[in-house]
N, C-alpha and C positions, 0 to 999 in steps of 0.2 A: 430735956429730952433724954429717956433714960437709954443707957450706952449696953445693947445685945452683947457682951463680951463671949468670949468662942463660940455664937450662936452661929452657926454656917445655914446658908442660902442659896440652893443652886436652882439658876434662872436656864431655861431653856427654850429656845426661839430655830425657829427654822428660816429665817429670813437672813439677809447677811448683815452680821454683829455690826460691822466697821460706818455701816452706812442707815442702821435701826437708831436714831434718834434717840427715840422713847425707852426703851431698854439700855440703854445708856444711860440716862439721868437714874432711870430706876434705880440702877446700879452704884449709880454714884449717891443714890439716897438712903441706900442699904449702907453702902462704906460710913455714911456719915452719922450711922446708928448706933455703928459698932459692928454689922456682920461684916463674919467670914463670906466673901461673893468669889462665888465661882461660877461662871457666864459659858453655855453651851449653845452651840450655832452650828452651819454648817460650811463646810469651806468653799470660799470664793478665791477668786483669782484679786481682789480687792486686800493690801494688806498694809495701806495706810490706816493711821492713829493705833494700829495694834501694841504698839510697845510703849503709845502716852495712857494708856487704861491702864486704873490702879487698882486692879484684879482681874484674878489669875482667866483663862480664856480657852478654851478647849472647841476649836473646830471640828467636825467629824467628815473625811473626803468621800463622798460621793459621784459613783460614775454615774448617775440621772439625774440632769438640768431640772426636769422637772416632772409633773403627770405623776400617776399611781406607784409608779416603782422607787420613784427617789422619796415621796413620800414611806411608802413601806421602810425601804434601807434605811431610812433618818430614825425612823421610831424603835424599831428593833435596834438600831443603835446606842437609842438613847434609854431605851427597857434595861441593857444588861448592864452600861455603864452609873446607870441609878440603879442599880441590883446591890451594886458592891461600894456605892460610892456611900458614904456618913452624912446627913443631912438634917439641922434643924427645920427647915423650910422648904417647899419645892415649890416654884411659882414660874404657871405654866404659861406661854404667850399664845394666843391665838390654839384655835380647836384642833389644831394639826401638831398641836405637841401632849394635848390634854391626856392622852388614853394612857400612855405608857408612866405618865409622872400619875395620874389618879390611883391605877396599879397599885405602882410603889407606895404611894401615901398611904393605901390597906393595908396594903401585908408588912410594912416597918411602924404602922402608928404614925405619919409625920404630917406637920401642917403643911394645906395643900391650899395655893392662890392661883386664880384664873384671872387672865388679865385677857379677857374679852374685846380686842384691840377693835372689832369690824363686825357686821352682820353675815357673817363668814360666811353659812349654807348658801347666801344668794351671792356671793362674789365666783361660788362654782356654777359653772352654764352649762356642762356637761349634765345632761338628765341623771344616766347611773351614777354618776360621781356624786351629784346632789344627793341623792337616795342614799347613798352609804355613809355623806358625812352627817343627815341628816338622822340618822338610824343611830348613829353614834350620839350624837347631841341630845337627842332625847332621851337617850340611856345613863350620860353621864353628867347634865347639867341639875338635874331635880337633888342629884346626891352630893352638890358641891355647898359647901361653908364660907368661903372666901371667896368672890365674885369683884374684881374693879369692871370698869366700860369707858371708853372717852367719851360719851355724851347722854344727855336724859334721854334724848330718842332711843337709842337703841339701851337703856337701861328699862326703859318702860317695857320697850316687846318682850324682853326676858322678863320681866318680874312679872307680868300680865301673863307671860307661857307658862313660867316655872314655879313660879311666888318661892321665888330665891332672891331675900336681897341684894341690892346691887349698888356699889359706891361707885360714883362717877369720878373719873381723875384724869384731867384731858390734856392733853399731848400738844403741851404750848414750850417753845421755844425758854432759854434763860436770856435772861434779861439782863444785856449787856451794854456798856454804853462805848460807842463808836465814835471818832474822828473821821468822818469824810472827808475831811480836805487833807487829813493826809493819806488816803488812798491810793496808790496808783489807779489810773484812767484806763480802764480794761476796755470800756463799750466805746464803738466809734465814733470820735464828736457829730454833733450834731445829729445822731439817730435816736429814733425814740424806741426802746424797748421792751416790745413785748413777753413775758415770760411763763415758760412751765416748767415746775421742776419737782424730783424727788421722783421717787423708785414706783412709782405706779401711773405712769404713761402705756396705758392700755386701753383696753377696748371702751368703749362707750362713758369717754372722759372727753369727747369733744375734740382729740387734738389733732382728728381729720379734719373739722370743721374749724380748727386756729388755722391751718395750713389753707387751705379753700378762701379763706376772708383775708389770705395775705395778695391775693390776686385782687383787689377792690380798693387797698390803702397805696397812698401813694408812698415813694420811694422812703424816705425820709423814718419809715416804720419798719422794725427788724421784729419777729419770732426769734425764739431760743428757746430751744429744748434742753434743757437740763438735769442729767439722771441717764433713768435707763429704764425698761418696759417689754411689754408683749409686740408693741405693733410700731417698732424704731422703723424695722426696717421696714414697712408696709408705708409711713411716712418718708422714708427716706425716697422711696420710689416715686412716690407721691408729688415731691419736691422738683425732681427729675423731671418728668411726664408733664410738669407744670413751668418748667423753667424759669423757680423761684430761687434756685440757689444762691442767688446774692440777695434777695430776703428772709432765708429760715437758717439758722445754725443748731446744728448738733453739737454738745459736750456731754462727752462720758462721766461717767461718775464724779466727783470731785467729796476732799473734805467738806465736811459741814462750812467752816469759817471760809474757805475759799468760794465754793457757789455764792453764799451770804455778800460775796465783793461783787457780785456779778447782779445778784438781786437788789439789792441797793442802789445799784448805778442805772436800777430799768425804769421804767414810764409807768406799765400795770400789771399785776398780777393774776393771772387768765386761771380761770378754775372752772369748767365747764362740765359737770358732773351729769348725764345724761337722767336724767328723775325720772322719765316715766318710761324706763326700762326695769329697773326694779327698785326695793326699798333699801336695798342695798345705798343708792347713790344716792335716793331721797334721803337717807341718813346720814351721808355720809360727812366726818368733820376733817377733812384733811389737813396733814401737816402742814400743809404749803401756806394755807391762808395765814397761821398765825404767823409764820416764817416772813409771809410780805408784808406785814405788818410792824412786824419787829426791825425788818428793812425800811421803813420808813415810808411804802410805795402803795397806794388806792390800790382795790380791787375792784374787777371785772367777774362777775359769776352768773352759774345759771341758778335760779330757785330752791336749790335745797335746804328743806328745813334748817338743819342746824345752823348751818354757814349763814341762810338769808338773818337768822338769829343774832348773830354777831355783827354782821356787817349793818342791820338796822338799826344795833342797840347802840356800835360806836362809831357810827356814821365816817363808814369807812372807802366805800365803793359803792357800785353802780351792778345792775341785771341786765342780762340778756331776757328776752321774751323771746325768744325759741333760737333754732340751732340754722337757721338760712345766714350764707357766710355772708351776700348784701348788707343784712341785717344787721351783723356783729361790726361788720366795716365801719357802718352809717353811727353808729352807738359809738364807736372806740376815737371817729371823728369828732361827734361831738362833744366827747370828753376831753380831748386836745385843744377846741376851739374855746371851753370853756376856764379857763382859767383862776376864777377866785375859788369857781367850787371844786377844784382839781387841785387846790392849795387847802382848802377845807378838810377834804378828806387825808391829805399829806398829815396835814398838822393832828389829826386826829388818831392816826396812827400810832402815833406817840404817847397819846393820853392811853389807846387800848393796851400799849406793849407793855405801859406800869403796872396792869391791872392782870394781866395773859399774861404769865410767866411764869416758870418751874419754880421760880424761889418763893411765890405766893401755893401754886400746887402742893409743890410738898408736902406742902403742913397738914394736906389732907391724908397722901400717902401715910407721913409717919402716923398719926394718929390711928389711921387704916392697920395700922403693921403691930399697935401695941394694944388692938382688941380683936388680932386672931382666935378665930375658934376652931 
């Protein structure tokens, strides 16, 4: 692998650094090249693992959580700070960073990479919102050179929109090997638990419908939310009004290896992507599934291509056939009651997590990274 020596690379993301997985490896795959990485984000109230990353880290504060203005403030933030900043590379995360590093890549000459994490335009539900990122996206995607994607599906709709090639490089866990029996016993004995986790517990991911299907299983079954989202507190009400709260538990954020103790220790890993609301979710390949996988623990899902993809190919889990919570009850029963094939998919997990894993990814990245144009 040939070794970037003072080639510098600055990565820019709008999501929070300490809990972006993928941008994290990325990072660590750039160190391992040889770039100089310098990693821009914007500041959260989150400020575990900041000091175990082995490059450098520039948050920018922000008084808008979210909506039109905190976007604006981030971008113009990050326009003037790559104005003056020295950069062999500028590699942009998701279409909410794109406009201000494209800019730059013009007017300095520098190689410019888009890492096309999601089918971004349909994750905005807001109509004028849609229209503006959409107006941008048509403007700036036909003119880009360096394109990644985490899946074929959403590599096809671009290269079918824009006939811009596009590398796939999908956002699977490292491949670490565990002692569970020396774990401490985090989950209550004898519960069986059910899980969602990671930073996009929001709208039309089902997990009004995890909560709803928790009134239909009998005691012995716990939900766990895990992370953090748009509609927490819309669930947490939820919970309340339902007087389920000795069945669903909230945990805030956590390190990656500390949820992974929590995940490990569960029964099934719930990923309820709502498909026939847009292609958005029809596409969508979430972190999580590889995560419960890497944990050792079957999945539960609704139909989405890519996901039905995987979970078919390494006979991993089990589909829901629509979103009625009787329905998911009756299903997550009969996966409890069946046991060799609940062991089936357990043990299979394991053959997928050798196969799904950043230290096989990579090899795509690097090679990706030393036929820049």
């Amino acid at each position: 692998m040939p070794i970037s020596l003072n080639k510098k690379i600055v990565v820019s993301v709008i999501s929070d650094i300490v809990t972006d997985q993928r941008v994290q490896k990325e990072c660590n795959t750039f160190r391992k090249m040889g770039y100089d990485v310098l990693l821009i984000g914007r500041k959260s109230k989150n400020t575990f693992l900041l000091n175990e990353l082995n490059y450098k880290i520039i948050r920018f504060p922000n008084l808008f959580r979210r909506g039109p203005l905190m976007y604006l403030v981030f971008n113009m933030q990050l326009f003037f700070y790559l104005l003056f900043k020295k950069a062999d590379v500028l590699w942009a995360n998701d279409l909410d960073t794109l406009l201000p590093n494209f800019v730059i890549s013009r007017l300095k000459r520098v190689r410019l990479v888009y890492d096309c994490r999601e089918y971004f335009t349909l994750s905005v539900y807001k109509k004028l919102s849609r229209k503006i990122w959409e107006l941008l996206e048509r403007f700036l995607f036909p003119r880009l050179k360096n394109v990644i994607t985490v899946n074929n599906s959403i590599k096809q709709v671009y290269e079918d929109k824009y006939k811009v090639p596009i590398t796939v490089i999908r956002n699977v866990p490292y491949r670490v090997e565990t002692n569970k029996a020396d774990e401490e016993v985090i989950i209550p004995p004898g519960k069986k638990i059910l899980i969602i986790q990671g930073n996009g517990i929001n709208e039309n991911r089902g997990a009004e419908e995890a909560v709803l299907t928790m009134q239909f299983l009998p005691e012995i079954f716990n939900l766990y939310f895990i992370g953090k989202g748009t509609i927490l507190h819309k669930l947490k009400q939820m919970v309340l009004d339902l007087n389920l709260s000795d069945k669903v538990t909230f945990i805030d954020v956590l390190p990656y290896n500390e949820m992974m103790k929590y995940t490990r220790q569960s029964f099934l890993g719930l990923i309820f992507e709502k498909i026939h609301f847009t292609d958005q979710h029809m596409f969508a390949l979430p972190n999580k599934l590889f995560d419960y996988m890497h944990a050792g623990i079957p999945v539960l899902s609704s139909k989405a291509v890519e996901i039905k993809l995987i979970i078919e190919k390494y006979q991993t889990g089990d589909f829901i056939d629509g979103f009625d919570p009787r329905a998911i009850a009756e299903k997550i029963m009969d996966i409890a009651k069946n046991n060799e094939l609940y062991n089936f998919w357990k043990q299979n997990t394991r053959l997928a997590s050798e196969e799904l894993n950043w230290q096989n990814e990579e090899r795509i990245l690097i090679n990706f990274m030393q036929h820049l144009k």
